[in-house]
C-alpha atoms as one frame of an Amber mdcrd trajectory, in Angstrom:
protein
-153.690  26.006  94.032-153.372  23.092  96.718-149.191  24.082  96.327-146.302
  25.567  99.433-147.070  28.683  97.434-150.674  28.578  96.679-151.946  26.926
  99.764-156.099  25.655 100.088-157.311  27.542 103.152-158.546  25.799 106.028
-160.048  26.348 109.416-160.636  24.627 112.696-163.543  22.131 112.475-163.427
  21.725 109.081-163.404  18.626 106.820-161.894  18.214 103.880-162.347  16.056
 100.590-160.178  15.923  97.500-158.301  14.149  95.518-154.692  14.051  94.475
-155.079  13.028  91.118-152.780  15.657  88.644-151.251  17.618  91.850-147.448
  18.092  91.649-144.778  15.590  92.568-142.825  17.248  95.049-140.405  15.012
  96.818-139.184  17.294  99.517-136.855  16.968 102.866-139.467  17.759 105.779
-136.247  18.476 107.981-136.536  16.367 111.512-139.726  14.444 109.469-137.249
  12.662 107.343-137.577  12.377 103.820-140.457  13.301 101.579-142.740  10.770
 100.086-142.814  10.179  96.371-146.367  11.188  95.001-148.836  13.674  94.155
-148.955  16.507  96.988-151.819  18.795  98.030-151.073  21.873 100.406-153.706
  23.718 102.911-152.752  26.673 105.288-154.228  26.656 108.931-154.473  30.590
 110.201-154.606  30.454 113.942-155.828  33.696 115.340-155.640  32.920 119.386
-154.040  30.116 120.883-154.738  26.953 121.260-154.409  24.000 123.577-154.282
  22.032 120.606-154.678  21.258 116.639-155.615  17.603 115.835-155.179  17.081
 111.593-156.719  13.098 110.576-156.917  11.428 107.502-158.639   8.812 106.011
-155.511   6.153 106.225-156.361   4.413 103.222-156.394   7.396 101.138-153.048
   8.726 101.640-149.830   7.348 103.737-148.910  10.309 105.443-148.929  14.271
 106.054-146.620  16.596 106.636-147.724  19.856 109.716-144.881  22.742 109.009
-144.574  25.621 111.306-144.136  27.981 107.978-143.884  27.591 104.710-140.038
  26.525 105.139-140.161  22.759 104.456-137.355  22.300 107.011-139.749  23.682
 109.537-141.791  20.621 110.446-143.628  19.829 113.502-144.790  16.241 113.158
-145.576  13.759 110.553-148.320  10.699 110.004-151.741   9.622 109.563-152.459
  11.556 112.166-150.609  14.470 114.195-151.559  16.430 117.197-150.070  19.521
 118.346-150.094  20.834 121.958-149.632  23.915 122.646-150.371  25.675 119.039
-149.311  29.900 119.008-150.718  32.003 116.241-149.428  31.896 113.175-150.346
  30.328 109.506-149.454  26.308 109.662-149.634  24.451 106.552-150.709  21.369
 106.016-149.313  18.556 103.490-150.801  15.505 102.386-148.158  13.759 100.465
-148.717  10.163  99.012-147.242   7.258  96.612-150.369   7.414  94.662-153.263
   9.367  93.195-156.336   8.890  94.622-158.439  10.593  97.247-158.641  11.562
 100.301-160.886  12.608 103.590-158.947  14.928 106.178-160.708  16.882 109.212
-159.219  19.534 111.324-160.018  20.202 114.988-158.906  22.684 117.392-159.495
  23.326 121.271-160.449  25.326 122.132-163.021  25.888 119.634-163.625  29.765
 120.152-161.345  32.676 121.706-161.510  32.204 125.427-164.401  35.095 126.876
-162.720  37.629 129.646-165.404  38.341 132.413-164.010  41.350 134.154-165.313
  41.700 138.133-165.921  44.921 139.590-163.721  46.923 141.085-164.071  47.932
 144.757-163.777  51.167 145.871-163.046  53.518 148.410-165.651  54.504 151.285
-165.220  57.335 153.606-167.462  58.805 156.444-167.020  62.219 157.492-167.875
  62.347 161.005-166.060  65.449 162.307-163.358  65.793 165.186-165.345  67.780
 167.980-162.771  70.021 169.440-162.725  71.910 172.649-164.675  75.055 172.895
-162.170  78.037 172.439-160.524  79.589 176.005-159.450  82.761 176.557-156.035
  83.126 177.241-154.663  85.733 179.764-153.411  87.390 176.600-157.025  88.082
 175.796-156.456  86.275 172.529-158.675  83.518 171.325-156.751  80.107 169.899
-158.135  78.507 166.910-159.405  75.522 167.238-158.416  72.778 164.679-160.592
  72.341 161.402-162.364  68.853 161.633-161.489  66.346 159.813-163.060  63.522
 158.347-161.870  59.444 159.093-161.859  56.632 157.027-164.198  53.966 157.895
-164.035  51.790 155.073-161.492  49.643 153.861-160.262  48.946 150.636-160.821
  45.491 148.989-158.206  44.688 146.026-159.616  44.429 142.608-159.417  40.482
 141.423-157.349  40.025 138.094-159.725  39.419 135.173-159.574  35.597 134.519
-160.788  34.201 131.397-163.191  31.789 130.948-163.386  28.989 128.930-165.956
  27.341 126.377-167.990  24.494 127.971-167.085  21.012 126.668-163.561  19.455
 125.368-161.999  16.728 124.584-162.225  13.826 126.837-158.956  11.955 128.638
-159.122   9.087 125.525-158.861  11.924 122.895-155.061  11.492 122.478-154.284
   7.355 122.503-157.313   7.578 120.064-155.783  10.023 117.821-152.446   8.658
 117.820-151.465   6.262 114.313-147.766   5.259 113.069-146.062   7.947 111.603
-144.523   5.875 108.690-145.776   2.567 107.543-146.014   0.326 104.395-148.116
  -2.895 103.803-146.856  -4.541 100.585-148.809  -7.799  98.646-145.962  -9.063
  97.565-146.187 -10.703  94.140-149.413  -8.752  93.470-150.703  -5.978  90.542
-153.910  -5.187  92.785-154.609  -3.229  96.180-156.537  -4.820  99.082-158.132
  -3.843 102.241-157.643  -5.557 104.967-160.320  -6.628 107.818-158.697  -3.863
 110.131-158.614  -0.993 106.949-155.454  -0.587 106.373-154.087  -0.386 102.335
-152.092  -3.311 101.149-150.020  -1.814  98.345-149.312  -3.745  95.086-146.099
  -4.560  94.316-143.170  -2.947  92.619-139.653  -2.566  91.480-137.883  -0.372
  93.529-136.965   3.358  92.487-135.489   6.123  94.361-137.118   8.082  97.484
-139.626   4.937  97.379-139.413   1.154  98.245-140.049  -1.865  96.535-138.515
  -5.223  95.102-134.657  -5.666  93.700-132.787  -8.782  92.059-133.958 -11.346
  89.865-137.252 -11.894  90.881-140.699 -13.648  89.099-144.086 -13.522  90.719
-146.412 -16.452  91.693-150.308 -17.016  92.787-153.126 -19.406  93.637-156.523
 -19.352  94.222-156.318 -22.185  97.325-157.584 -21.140 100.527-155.279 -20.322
 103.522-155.264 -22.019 106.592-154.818 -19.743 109.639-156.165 -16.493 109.006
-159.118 -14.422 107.491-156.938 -12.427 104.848-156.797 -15.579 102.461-155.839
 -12.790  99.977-152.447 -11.331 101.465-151.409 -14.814 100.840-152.315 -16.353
  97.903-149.658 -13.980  96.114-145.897 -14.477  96.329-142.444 -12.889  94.775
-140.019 -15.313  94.501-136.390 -15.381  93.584-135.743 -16.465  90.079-132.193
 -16.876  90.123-131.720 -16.953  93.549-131.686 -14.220  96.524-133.646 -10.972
  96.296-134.896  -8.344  98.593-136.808  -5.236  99.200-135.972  -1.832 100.131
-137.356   1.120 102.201-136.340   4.203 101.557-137.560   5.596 105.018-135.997
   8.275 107.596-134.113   6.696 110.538-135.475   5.012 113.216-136.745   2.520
 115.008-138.885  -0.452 113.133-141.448  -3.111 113.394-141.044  -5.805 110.310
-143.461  -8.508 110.149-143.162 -10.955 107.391-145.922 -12.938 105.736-145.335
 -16.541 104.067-147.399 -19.141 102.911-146.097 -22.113 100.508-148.417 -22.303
  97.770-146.617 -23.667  94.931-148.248 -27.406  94.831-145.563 -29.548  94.326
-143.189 -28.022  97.790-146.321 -29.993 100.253-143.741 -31.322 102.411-140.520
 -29.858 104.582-137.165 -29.497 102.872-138.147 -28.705  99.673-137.567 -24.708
  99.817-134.977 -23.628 102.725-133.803 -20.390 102.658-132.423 -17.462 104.958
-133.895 -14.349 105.557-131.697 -10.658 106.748-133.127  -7.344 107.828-130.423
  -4.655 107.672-127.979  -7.398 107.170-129.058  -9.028 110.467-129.863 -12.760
 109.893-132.872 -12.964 111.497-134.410 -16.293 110.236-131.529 -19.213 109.243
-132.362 -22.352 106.954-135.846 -21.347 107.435-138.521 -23.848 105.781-142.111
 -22.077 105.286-143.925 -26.001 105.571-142.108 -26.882 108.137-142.249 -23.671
 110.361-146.401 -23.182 109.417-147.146 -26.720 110.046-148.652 -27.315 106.469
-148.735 -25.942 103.240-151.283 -23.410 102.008-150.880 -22.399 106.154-150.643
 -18.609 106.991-147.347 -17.531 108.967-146.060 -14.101 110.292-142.849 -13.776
 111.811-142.613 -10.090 113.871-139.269  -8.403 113.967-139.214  -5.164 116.383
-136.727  -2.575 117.429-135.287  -2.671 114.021-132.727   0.250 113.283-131.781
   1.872 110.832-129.628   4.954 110.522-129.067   5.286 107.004-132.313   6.013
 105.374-132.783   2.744 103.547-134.564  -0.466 105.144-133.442  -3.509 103.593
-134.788  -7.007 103.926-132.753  -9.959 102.112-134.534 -13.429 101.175-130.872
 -15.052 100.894-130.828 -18.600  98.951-128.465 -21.311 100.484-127.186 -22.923
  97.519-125.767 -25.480  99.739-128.689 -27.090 100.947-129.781 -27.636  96.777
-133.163 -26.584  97.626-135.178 -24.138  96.234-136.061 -20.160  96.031-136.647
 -18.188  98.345-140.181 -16.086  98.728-142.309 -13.424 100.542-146.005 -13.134
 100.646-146.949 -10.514 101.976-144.768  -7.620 104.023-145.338  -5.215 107.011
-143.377  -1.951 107.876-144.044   0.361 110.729-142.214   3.008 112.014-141.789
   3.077 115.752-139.825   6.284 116.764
């Protein structure tokens, strides 16, 4: 149960706990969704009966990245992807529902739908037809020279009343609704990742979303390549509130080393977190390095002291509009050997799908 085949029922206005812990690893394609997640996945079927000016489906965001809203239980078939997705415009028909993560773990989901009951039909009644019947008087009958007597015509009734058309039945809606802030409210990325780079442990940030601990990269998933070592300290951070996205770093042990996103195509927002907390690099020039996104050089000869004013300083550097088209984000921390400085690191990393 919780499968494509065995779908969890669920209805409008529920809410939904589980956990993902010992579902199946499905990795799917969810057709114009991009590629499926790697993780455990639960399934629910939505019957709509009537329809429906909408179906919102939310989930807790730190419980699982993203799910999947198919049109039928043809993978292909998908209608929108995130931690959240709203659907205008919803026709009857069973919609399924798939929550599909990197990890076990669980998860809060709630379902609403608007409206929340079939629309009533209040039929108006029907006018109809009125008729007096005040006779024609006619003219009393005259002999004719004949000595024959001429009918006189049969009265008739006339129509007095008039005829009002019958108004169309109109259906009338449930009082209440959602208000005009119900969709910017709703909406969340559709694909994002939050890595602590150089760290075995999760965190939650001041804002709630799920820092992920770090990894070597695998297929249909993301993570770390190259020659890499990891590298901590429990000094406090200058500059920010989230002392702990910082106090972790993966550095290159032999030189460069990167990351890579196995995501579908489109546009992205990379933000990059450094910090120098290795003791001895407390001045500028000491570790210079270059940093590519989709072989773009976006940062050259870039010193972390230097560019944070300070060591143990929090810096982000924001990269939007990033593209790519062939379902793999990479991000390169690129030593220049001819500066004879040394490795190149990441603290903490930031990927969010745009469109």
């Amino acid at each position: 149960m919780g499968s494509l085949l065995d779908p969890i029922a669920a209805v409008c206005g529920g809410s939904y706990a589980g956990n993902t812990t010992g579902a199946a690893n499905n990795i799917q394609n969810y057709g114009i969704c991009g590629s499926g997640l790697s993780g455990p996945e639960v399934v629910y079927a939505l019957q709509v009966t009537y329809p429906l000016d909408y179906v919102s489906v939310t989930l807790d965001p730190q419980a699982i990245p993203a799910l999947f809203v198919l049109g039928s239980s043809n993978t292909s078939d998908c209608l929108g992807m995130g931690g959240a997705v709203t659907l205008p415009n919803v026709q009857p028909g069973t919609y399924y529902i798939v929550l599909d993560g990197f990890q076990s773990g669980p998860y809060q989901m709630e379902i609403q739908c608007y409206p929340s009951s079939p629309p009533t039909i209040t039929p108006s009644a029907t006018a109809t037809r009125t008729a007096t019947g005040t006779p024609v008087v006619s003219p009393t009958p005259t002999l004719t020279t004949t000595g024959t007597v001429e009918p006189s015509p049969t009265p008739t009734p006339t129509a007095t009343g008039t005829v009002e058309p019958s108004p169309t039945p109109t259906a009338t809606r449930t009082p209440g609704g959602p208000s005009k802030l119900y969709f910017p409210m709703m909406y969340k990325p559709p694909v994002q990742y939050f890595v602590t780079c150089g760290s075995d442990a999760e965190y939650v940030d001041l804002f709630g979303r799920r820092w992920l601990a770090d990894k070597e990269h695998s297929v249909d998933s993301w993570g770390y390549v190259g020659n890499t070592e990891a590298w901590s300290s429990a000094r406090a951070i200058e500059g920010t509130e989230e002392d702990r996205l910082y106090q972790t770093q993966r550095y290159g042990a032999g030189g460069s080393f990167g990351y890579r996103f196995d995501v579908p195509n489109g546009t992205f927002r990379v933000q990059l977190y450094f910090a120098e907390i290795y003791s001895q690099f407390d001045q500028p020039g000491k570790r210079i390095f270059d940093v590519l996104i989709e072989m773009d050089p976006v940062l050259d000869n870039f010193d972390v002291v230097q560019a944070a004013a300070g060591q143990y300083t929090a810096l982000v550097k924001t990269f939007d509009r990033v593209q790519v088209n062939d379902g793999q984000l990479n991000i390169t921390f690129a030593r220049d050997w001819s500066n004879g400085v040394e490795n190149p690191v990441i603290n903490a990393i930031g990927v969010v799908k745009l469109n």
